[in-house]
C-alpha positions in Angstrom: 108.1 107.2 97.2 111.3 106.1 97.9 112.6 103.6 94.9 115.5 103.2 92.7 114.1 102.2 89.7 117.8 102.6 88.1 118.9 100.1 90.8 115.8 97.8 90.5 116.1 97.4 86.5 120.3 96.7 87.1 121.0 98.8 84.8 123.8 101.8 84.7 122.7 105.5 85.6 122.2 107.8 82.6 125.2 110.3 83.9 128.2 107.6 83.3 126.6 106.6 79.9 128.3 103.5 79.9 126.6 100.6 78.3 128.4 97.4 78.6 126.8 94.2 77.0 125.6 92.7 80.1 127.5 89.7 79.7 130.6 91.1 79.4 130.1 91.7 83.1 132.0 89.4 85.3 130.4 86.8 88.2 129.2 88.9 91.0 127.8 87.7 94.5 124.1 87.8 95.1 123.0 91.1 96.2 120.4 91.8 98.6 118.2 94.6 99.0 116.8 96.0 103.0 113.3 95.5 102.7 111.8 98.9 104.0 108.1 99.8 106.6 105.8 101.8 104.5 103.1 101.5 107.1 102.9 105.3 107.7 104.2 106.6 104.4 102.0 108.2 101.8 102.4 105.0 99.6 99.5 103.6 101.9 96.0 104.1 101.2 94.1 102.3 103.8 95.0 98.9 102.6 95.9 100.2 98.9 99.7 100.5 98.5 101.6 102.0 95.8 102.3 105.2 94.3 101.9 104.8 90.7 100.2 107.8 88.5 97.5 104.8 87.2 96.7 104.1 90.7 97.1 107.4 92.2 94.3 108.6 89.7 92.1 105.8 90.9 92.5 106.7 94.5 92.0 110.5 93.9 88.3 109.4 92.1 87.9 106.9 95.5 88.0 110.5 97.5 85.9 112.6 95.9 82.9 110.0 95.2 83.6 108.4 99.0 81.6 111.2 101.0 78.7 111.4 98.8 76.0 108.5 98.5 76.6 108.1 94.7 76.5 104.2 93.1 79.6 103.5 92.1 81.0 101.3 89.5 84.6 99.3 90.3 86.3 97.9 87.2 89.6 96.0 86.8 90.9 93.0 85.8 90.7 89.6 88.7 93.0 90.4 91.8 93.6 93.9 91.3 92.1 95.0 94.2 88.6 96.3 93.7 87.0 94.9 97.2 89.5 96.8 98.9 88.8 99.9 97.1 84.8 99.4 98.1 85.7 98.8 101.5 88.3 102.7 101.4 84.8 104.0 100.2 82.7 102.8 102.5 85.5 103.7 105.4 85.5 106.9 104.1 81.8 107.8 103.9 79.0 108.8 105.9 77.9 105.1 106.8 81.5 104.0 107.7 79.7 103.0 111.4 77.0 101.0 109.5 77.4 97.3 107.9 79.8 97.0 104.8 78.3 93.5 103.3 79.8 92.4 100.7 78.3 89.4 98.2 79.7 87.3 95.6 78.0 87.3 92.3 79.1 84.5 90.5 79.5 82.2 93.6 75.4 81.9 94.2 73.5 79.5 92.0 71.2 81.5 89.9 68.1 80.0 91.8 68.9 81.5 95.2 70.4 84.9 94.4 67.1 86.7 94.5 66.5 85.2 98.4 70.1 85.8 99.2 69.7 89.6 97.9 66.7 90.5 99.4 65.9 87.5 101.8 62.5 85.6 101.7 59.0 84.8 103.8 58.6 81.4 105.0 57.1 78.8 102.6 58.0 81.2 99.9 59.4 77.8 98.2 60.4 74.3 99.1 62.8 74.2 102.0 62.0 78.0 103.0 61.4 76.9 106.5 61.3 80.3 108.4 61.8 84.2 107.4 65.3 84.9 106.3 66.7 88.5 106.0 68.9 89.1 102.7 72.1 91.2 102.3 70.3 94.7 101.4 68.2 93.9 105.3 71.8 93.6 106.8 73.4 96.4 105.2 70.7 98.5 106.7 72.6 102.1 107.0 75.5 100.6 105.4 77.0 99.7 102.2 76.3 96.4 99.8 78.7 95.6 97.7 78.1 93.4 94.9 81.0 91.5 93.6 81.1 90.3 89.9 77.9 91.9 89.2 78.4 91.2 85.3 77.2 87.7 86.4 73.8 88.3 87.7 70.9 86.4 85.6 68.3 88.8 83.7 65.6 88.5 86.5 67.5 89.5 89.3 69.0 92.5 87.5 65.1 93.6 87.1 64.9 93.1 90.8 68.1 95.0 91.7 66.9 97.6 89.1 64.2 98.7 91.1 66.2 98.8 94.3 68.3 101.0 92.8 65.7 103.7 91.4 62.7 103.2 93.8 64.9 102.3 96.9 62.6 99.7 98.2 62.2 95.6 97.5 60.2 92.9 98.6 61.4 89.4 99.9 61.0 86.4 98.0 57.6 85.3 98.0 56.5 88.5 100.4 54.2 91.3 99.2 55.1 94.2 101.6 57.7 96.5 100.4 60.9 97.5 102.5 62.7 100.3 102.3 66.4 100.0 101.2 68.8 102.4 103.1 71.6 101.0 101.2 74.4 102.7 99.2 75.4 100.8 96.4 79.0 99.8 95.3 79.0 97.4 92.3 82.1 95.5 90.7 83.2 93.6 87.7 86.1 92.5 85.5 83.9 92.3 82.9 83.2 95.1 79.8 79.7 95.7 80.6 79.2 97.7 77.6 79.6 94.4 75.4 77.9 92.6 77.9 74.7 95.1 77.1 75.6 94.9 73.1 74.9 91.4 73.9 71.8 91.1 75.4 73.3 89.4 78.8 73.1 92.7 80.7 70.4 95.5 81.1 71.5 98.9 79.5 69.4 100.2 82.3 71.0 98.4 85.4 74.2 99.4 83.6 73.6 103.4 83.0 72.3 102.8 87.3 75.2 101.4 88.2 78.2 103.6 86.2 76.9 106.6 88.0 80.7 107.4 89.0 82.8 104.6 87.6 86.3 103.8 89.0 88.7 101.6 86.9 91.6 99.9 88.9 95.2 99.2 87.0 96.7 96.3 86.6 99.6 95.6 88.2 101.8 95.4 84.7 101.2 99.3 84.4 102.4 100.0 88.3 105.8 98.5 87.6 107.3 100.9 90.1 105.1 99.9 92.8 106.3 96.1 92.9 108.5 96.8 95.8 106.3 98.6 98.0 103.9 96.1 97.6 106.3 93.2 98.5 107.8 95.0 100.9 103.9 95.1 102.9 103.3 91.8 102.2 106.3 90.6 103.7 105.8 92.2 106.5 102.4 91.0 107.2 102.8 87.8 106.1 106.3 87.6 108.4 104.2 88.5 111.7 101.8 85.9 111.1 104.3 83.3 110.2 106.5 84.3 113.0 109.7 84.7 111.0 112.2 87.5 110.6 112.7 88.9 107.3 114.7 92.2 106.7 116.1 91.6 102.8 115.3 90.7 99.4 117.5 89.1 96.7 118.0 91.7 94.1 117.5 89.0 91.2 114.5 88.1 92.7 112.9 91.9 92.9 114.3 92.0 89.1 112.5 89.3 88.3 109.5 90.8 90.2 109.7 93.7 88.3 109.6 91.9 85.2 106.7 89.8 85.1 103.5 90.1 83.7 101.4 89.1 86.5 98.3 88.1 85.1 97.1 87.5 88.5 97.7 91.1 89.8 98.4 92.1 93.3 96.7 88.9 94.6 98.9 87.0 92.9 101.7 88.6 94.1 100.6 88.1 97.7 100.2 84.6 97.1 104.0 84.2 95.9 105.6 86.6 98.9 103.3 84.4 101.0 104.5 81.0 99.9 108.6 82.2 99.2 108.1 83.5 103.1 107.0 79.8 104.3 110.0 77.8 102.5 112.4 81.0 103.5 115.2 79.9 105.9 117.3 83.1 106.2 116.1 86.8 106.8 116.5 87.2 102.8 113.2 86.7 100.6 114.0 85.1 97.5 111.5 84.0 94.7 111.8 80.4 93.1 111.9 81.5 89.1 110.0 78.6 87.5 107.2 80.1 89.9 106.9 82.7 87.5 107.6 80.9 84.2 103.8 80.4 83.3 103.6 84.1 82.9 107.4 84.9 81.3 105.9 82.5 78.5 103.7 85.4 77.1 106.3 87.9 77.1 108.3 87.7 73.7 111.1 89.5 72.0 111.2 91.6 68.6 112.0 89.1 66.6 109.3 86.6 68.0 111.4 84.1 70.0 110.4 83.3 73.6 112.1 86.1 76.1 114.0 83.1 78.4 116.4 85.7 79.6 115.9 88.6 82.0 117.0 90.5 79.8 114.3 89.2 77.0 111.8 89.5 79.5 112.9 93.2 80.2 113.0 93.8 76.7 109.8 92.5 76.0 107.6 94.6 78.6 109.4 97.9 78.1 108.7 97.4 74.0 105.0 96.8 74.9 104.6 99.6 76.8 106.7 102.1 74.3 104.2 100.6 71.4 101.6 101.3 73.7 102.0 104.6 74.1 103.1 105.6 70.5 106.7 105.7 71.8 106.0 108.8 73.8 109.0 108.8 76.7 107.7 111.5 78.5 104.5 113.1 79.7 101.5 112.2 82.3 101.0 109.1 79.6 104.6 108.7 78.6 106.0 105.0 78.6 108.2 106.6 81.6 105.1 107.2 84.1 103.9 103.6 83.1 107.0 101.8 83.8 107.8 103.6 87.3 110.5 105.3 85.6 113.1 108.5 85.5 113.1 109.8 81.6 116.6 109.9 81.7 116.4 106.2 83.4 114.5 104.8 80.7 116.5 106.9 77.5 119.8 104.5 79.7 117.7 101.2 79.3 116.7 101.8 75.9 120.3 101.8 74.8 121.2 99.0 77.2 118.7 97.0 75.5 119.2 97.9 72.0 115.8 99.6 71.5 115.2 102.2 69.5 112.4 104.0 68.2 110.8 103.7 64.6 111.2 106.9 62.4 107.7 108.5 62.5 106.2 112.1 62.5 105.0 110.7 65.8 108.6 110.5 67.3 110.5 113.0 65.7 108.1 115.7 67.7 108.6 113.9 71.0 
């Protein structure tokens, strides 16, 4: 992975240990960045791009659970990426020449999920004018995957229960029983677990589905992958728009770099996409009140809205050191979760004015 974080985060490198009060620095030009191809590089995981230890952990459970038939559980927040890590699975499995179907839980009224599931006879009820074939009939071979399966009602979770351990179903309003052939990939960005504590989701359909359980980062713990991921979609979103785009402004990757994004990679996408349709120059910039509905939530020690870059630096970095107990270093370190050198972040600390509380905790790190 080839990124400057020092460079990224503007700040100095930790061998000159000089620390000017930013605004003590004089008027510069804009600086640009080249936008690099990462089509080939390592940092590409079929369509999952970054390198990030969160993700990276992710993608290593993807490969061992891929070649097996084993129901599998996606987790993660909304726009983080799960369909595309049910699709690497299915790609990478044994039925990757088969059907990959893929359903939306949440988007079927609760009256036709049952026939949409497992299809239905004709006359089986009003308007059921001829036999249809549901999503387990198509994936025949292949792979279903069931999209926001937190939101299925009670009596279709019975239904998909018995898939699931007997391998077989009926249609609506048939009586013969077909065989399912299906491998199962379910996802939510729901806690199931309090979902079952609450009596809106069986424990059984739940201990049947998290047979090997995948959990997919946010995009606010795989800081050092915001530039490989706008560097792919500005390339993809370039050739369809039939522009030319070989830079990006450094303030706006800083700004990139720095924001929350509660919407996760999609949301990302979505901005690259729209900055690329107003873009007049072969530099990508970013309009910054685009991003101001997420810098709201970002706040600085003393509880004053982070309005600067700086505050908005300051801000995530602080979360992520309480977060981690302060722990710089380490497989789990506040280092690792930013995208960061040690020595990179020890120079940011001090450029920022952070420093660690006295604790037992810290004075062994």
């Amino acid at each position: 992975m080839t990124f400057d974080a020092a460079e990224a985060l503007d700040c100095r490198s930790a061998e000159t240990h000089r620390f000017d009060h930013p605004m003590t620095h004089p008027a510069r030009p804009e600086e640009s960045i080249p936008l690099g191809d990462h089509t080939d590089s390592d940092d590409v995981f079929d369509d999952l791009v970054g390198a990030a230890p969160p993700l990276r952990a992710a993608l290593s459970r993807l490969s061992m659970v891929a070649p097996t038939d084993a129901t599998v559980l996606i987790t993660g927040e909304t726009g983080t990426g799960k369909e595309l890590v049910a699709r690497a699975i299915h790609r990478r499995s044994r039925r990757a020449a088969r059907p990959f179907v893929s359903v939306n839980c949440a988007a079927i009224p609760a009256s036709l999920i049952a026939s949409e599931l497992f299809g239905h006879e004709r006359g089986a009820f009003t308007g059921a004018l001829q036999r249809r074939l549901g999503r387990f009939e198509l994936a025949a071979g292949g792979t279903l995957f069931l999209d926001e399966v937190g939101e299925l009602p009670l009596e279709t979770q019975i239904a998909l229960l018995r898939v699931l351990q007997e391998r077989e179903f009926e249609r609506v309003g048939g009586t013969r029983a077909i065989h399912a052939d299906v491998r199962v990939i379910a996802a939510t960005n729901r806690d199931l677990q309090k979902a079952v504590d609450a009596g809106t989701f069986r424990s059984d359909l739940f201990y049947r589905l998290n047979v090997f359980p995948i959990e997919v980062p946010p995009l606010r713990d795989r800081a050092g992958d915001i530039r490989l991921l706008v560097e792919h979609f500005a390339r993809r979103h370039a050739a369809t728009l039939g522009k030319t785009v070989r830079r990006i402004s450094r303030t706006t990757m800083d700004l990139l770099e720095c924001y929350p994004w509660p919407g996760n990679v999609r949301e990302l996408q979505n901005i690259v996409e729209r900055s690329l349709i107003i873009c007049d120059s072969d530099t990508l910039s970013v309009d910054e009140s685009w991003l101001k509905s997420g810098r709201r939530v970002a706040t600085s020690t003393d509880g004053g809205a982070a309005s600067t870059l700086d505050g908005v630096k300051r801000a995530h970095i602080l979360r992520v050191l309480e977060e981690t107990n302060w722990t710089l270093g380490g497989p789990g370190g506040a280092a690792v979760r930013l995208g960061l050198k040690r020595t990179t972040l020890q120079s940011l600390l001090k450029r920022l004015g952070l420093e660690a509380p006295m604790s037992p905790v810290r004075a062994a790190v």
